[in-house]
N, C-alpha and C positions, 0 to 999 in steps of 0.2 A: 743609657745611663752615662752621666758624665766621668770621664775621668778620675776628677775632680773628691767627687762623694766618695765619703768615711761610709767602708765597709761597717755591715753591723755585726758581721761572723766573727767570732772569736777565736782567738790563734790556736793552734795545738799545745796542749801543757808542755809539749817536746816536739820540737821538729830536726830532726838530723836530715842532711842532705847532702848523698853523695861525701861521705867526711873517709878522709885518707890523714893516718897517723904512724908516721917512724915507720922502723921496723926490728924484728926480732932477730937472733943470730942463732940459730940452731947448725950442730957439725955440716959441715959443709953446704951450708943454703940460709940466705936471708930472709925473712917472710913479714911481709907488710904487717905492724899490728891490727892496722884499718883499711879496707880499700872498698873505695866505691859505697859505704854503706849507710842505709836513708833508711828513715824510720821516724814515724808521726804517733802521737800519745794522744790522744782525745778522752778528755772526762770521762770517769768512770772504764778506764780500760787500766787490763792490768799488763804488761809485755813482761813475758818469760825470754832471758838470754840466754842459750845453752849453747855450750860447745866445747871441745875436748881444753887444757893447758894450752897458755900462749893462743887461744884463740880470739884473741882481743872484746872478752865479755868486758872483764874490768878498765882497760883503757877505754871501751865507749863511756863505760858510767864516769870516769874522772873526769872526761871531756865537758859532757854536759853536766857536770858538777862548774865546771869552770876550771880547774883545778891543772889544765893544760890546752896549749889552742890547737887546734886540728893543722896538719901541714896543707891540704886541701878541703875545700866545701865548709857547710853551716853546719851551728848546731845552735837554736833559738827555744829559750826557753817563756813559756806565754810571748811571742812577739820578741825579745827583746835578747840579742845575742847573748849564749852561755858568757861567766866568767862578768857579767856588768854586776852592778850592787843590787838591782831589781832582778833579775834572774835567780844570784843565792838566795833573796829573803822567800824567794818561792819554793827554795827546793828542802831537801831533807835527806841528808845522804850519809849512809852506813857503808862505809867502805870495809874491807875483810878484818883491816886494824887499823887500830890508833896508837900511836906512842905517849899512853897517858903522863903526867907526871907522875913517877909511883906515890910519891907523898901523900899528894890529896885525895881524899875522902871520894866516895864515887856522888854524894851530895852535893861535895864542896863543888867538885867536877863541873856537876851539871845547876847549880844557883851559878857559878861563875861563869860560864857558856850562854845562859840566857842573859845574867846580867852583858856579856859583851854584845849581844847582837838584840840586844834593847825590849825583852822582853818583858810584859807587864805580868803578875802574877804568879812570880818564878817559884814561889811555895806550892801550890797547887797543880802546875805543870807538871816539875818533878815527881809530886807526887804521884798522879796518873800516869804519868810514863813509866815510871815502879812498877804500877800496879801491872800494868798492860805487860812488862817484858820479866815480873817475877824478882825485880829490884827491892822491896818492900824491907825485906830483914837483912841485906847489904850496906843500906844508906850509909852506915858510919865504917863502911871496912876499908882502909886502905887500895885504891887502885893498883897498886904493887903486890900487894897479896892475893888477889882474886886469881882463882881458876880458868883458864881457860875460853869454857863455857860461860863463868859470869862474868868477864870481861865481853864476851860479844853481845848479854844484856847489855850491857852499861852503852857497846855502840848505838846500837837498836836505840835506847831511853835517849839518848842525846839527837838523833835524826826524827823522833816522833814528838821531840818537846813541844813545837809551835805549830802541832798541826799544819803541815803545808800542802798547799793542793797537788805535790809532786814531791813523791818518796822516790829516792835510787839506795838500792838495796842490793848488796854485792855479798852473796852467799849468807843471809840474813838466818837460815836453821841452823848451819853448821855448828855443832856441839853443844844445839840446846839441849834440854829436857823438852819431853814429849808434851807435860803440859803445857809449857813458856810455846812452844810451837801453837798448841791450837788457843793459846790467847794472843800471842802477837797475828797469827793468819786470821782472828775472829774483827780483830779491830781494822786489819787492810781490809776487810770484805764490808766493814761499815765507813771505812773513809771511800770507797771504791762506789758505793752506794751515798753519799753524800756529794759527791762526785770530784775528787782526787783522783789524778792518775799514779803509777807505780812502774814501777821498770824494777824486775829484779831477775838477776843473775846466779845460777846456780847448776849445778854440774848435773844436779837428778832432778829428772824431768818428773817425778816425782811432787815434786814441791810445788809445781804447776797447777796439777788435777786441783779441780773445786777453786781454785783460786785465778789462774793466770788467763785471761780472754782471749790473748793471742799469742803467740811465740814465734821468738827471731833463731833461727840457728847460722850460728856462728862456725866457721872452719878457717882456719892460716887467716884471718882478716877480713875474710870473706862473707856477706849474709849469701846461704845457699838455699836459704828456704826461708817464707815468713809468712804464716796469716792465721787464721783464727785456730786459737788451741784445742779445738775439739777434733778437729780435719789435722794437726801437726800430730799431736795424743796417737790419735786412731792408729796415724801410719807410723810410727815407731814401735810398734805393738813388736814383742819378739825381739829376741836377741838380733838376729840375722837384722832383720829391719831397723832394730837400733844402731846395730854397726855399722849400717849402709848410711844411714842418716849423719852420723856424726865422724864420716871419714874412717872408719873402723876403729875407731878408738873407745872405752867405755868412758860414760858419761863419768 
């Protein structure tokens, strides 16, 4: 085959490669946020990032958000390096917070958020993203008054507005209600099955089970372990084994 010829495979919704970023400052020792670490996303998979504090789960998600450039190595999202204007309109990414304006409405919020990044249908999106994260009877509450918990709806509704083939999800449970849980994990299991990929971060391996296909563990920067979630799951079974897995530290 020549050179020449246009592959007809399709890129990884994510491909990290080899990505080395900064480093952290703990009492007396520096510790790479990233080092050496690669990691590919194919349609329909979901990657679980676990690892203790300072284990650089959320610096990998801001990288390939775009949102920082790696000191070493790639991170290419469909084909086309993190951080380009076609790489974001593909992603969808829920980082732990946002510094909302407290002002605005969690509506006004998210019509102005689609209106910026040119979204058609912005009544209806919002709407369903409501629906999906338990936003329904907030829509006119002030972002400044919200709790907690329905502030990290509001994150969630704003990363699922445009349906994008690649969700990055950075501690996406933390301080939901039980039901907002199994509606937002019912809808990644039909974008997952539609074939979206997902990358989500989170401290309980937990949040995994039924949902995540594969998992990366993460320690000081480091991936120490990575492959399919039912073989990761198995062997973290028990305290002793989860402490061995995650450097002794609880998840």
């Amino acid at each position: 085959m020549s050179l020449d010829a246009v592959s007809t495979v399709s890129p990884p919704l994510l491909q990290a490669v080899a990505v080395e970023h900064g480093y952290r400052r703990f009492p007396g020792r520096r510790v790479p946020s990233l080092r050496g670490v690669s990691l590919s996303v194919e349609p329909g998979q979901c990657w679980g990032l676990i690892g203790p504090n300072g284990s650089g789960k959320s610096t990998l998600l801001r990288l390939a958000a775009g949102l920082a450039e790696p000191a070493r190595g790639e991170l290419r999202v469909r084909g086309v390096r993190a951080g380009r204007a076609a790489a974001r309109a593909a992603i969808g990414y829920a980082p732990e917070s946002v510094r909302w304006p407290p002002a605005l409405t969690v509506a006004g919020a998210l019509h102005e958020l689609a209106a910026i990044t040119g979204l058609r249908g912005s009544l209806e999106r919002v709407g369903r993203a409501a629906r999906i994260t338990g936003l329904e009877g907030l829509l006119d509450r002030r972002l400044g008054s919200l709790s907690q918990g329905q502030a990290r709806r509001a994150v969630l509704a704003q990363a699922l507005l445009d349906e994008p083939p690649l969700l990055l999800l950075d501690e996406p449970f933390a301080s939901l209600d039980s039901l907002v849980i199994l509606d937002v994990r019912e809808h990644l299991l039909q974008r997952l099955a539609q074939g979206a990929g997902v990358v989500l971060a989170s401290h309980r391996l937990e949040d995994f089970t039924g949902l995540a296909t594969h998992v990366l563990v993460l320690r000081d920067g480091v991936a120490v372990r990575s492959g399919e979630a039912g073989e990761v799951l198995a062997a973290a079974q028990g305290r002793e084994a989860l402490a061995s897995l995650l450097g002794g530290a609880g998840a």
